[in-house]
C-alpha positions, 0 to 999 in steps of 0.5 A, a space after each residue: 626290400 620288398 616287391 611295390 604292391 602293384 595296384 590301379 589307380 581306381 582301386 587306389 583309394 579303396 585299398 588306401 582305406 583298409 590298409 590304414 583302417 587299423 590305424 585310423 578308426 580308432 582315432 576317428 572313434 576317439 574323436 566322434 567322442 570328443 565332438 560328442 562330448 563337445 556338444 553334450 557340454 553345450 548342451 550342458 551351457 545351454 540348460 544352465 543359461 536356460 535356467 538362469 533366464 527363466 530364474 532371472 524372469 521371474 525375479 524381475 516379475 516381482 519388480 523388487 528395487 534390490 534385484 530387478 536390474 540384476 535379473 535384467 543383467 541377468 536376462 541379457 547374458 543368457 539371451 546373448 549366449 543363447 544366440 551365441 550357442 545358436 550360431 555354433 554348429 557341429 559337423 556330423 562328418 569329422 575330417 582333419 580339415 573340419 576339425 580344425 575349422 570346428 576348434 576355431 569356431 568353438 574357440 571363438 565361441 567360448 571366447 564371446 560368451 566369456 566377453 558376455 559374462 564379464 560384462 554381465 557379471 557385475 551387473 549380477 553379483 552377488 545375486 543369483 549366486 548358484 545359477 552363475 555358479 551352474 553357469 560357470 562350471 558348465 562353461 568350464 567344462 566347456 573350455 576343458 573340452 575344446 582344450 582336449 580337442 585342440 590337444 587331440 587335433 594337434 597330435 593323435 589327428 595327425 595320422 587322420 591328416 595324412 590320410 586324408 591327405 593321401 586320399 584327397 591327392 587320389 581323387 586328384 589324380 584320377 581327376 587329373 587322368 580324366 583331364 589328359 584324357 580330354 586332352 589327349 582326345 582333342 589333341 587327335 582332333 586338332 591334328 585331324 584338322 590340321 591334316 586335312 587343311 594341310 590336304 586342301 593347301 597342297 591341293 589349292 597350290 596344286 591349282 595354282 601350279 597347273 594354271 600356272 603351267 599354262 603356256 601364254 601363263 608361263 610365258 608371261 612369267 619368263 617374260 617378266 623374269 627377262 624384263 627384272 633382269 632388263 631393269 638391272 642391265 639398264 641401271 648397270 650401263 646408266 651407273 655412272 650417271 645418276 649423279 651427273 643427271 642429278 646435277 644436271 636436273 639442278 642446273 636446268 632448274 636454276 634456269 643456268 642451262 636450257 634444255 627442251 621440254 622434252 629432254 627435260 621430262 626425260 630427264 626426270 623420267 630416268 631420275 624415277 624409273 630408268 627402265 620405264 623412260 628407256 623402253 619408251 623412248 624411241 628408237 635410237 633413244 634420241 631423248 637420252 642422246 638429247 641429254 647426254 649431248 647437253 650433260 657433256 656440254 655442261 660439263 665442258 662448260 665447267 657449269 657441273 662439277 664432279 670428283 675426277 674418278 666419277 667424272 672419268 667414268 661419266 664421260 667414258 658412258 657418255 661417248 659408249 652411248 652417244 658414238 658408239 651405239 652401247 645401248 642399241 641393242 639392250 633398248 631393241 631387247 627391252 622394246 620387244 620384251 615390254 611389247 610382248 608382255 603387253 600382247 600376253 597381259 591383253 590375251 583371254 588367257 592371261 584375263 582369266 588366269 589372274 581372275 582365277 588365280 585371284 581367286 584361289 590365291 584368296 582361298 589359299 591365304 585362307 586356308 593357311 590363315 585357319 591352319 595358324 589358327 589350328 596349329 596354335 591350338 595344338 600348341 597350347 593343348 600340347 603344352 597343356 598336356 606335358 604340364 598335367 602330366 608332369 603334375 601327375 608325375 610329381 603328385 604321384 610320387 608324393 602320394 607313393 612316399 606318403 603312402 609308404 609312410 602310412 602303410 610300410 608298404 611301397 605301392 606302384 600305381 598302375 594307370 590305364 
């Protein structure tokens, strides 16, 4: 087989019309006469139903009772198919799609004048005997002449079709190029965008890090972390008495147990937040002992009742807390870490780092909100490029099929 013809893209089309000139200019010069014939047989209508009205207007003129309706008949069919004819254009240019539109049109318009004179017609006869016999035959003429030109059309015109085919998916593909262009060309520019806020991110938790890094700043954060861990050590020793305290808040409540005011409101206090209600109690946390004394004398009372497993491990951490000092340590740790934050939360240091760190904190929420922005328009360019691209590819290969189809030559279309 044959080497592929290698041939650009924008030289394509020039190419395409010389190789199938000797093909397709004599079926173009075959139906420039077609259509040529076309409009001289209208032409030819036209002079016939010219000369009926001008007969037809003279006759009426004479006001003669036998034909004066007849030539009013008359009168109206050639105005009617007159108007008709005016309403009917030929293109200069012919192209297979033109053609086809041309056929139609013509059909539809022998097709009314044809209406026009069987209405007509009756009205006439059997006057103006030779003008509807002129009239006839120049309508006639007409009919055969759009039958050749659908039969021409529907066969010799093909090859013009596919050639123009070939043609039109050309200039689409050039179009198509000078898209990918475009999108190529704002795809760099979306991805110039998004390295340079990437660049101003990094930057900004740069920032960040490095007032972050700040001693009193990074204390405070070590003195938060030991605080979170706090909370859980004080949820861990106090486990076992979440439901006991829940039992007992009901009881106090129904009014069957008494308990100071204030041991009361602790109580409520380490339901809500047990670090909070612990690191404020004061040394000794003689509130919570208050509580658990009074827990333990509830449950001996028999006044709360729990399953035998959870009211083991109760009264095991009740006595750890009450006789055995288990909390003292973990309450002094929690005085003193809550203390400190508070010494650092009040210094200038710590004033300036949340405003700044507010601030650029802002910014940085910013910064990422316009890089989603950027990065979903790259997306879609992105996507937007792959499906032109592989509109390109399945039109070429169309176009490399129809063009060996043409020519007998296969072509390799190279596109800079």
């Amino acid at each position: 087989m044959p080497e592929p013809v290698q041939i650009r893209l924008e030289d394509l089309e020039e190419w395409l019309k010389q190789e199938t000139l000797s093909i397709t200019q004599p079926i173009k010069d075959e139906a420039a006469k077609l259509v040529n014939g076309i409009k001289s047989r209208l032409d030819g209508l036209r002079e016939a139903s010219e000369k009926m009205l001008e007969n037809s207007e003279k006759e009426a003129q004479k006001v003669n009772p036998k034909t004066y309706r007849r030539a009013k008949a008359a009168s109206k069919l050639t105005e009617k198919t007159l108007e008709i004819l005016d309403n009917t254009s030929i293109p200069d240019e012919v192209s297979y799609e033109n053609l086809q539109i041309l056929h139609g049109n013509l059909e539809k318009t022998v097709s009314a004048i044809g209406q026009e004179r069987v209405k007509w017609f009756r009205y006439i006869e059997p006057y103006f005997i030779f003008d509807r016999r002129r009239f006839d035959f120049a309508l006639k003429r007409t009919m055969d002449s759009i039958g050749d030109l659908r039969s021409f059309s529907s066969n010799r015109y093909v090859k013009i079709k596919d050639t123009e085919k070939a043609l039109s998916m050309i200039s689409k593909i050039v179009g198509m190029f000078n898209e990918l262009d475009e999108l190529e060309k704002n795809k760099k520019q979306t991805e110039v965008g998004k390295r340079d806020l990437e660049k101003e991110i990094d930057e900004t938790q740069k920032k960040i890090s490095l007032i972050q890094d700040q001693s009193e700043v990074s204390e405070l954060s070590k003195v938060n972390e030991e605080i979170e861990e706090l909370q859980k050590q004080v949820k861990h020793n106090l486990r076992h008495l979440q439901k006991p305290f829940l039992k007992f808040q009901s009881l106090i409540q129904s009014s069957e147990y008494s308990l100071p005011p204030s041991e009361a409101n602790k109580l409520d206090e380490y339901l809500k937040n047990p670090l909070m209600a612990f690191i404020t109690e004061e040394e000794k946390y003689p509130l919570l002992k208050g509580i658990l004394q009074g827990l333990e004398n509830a449950i001996s009372q028999k006044k709360i009742k729990l399953k035998t497993s959870r009211l083991r491990k109760a009264q095991e951490q009740i006595k750890e807390i009450l006789h055995q000092g288990a909390l003292d340590s973990l309450h002094q740790n929690c005085k003193t870490a809550f203390l400190r934050r508070q010494q650092l939360s009040t210094s200038q240091t710590i004033s300036t780092f949340e405003r700044e760190s507010e601030q650029i904190q802002k910014a940085l929420e910013e910064l990422k909100k316009r890089k989603s922005l950027v990065d979903s328009r790259w997306s879609i360019l992105d996507a937007e490029h792959k499906k032109t691209r592989e509109k390109i590819e399945t039109m070429e290969k169309e176009l490399k099929e129809t063009i060996l189809e043409l020519t007998g030559k296969a072509v390799n279309i190279i596109a800079e």
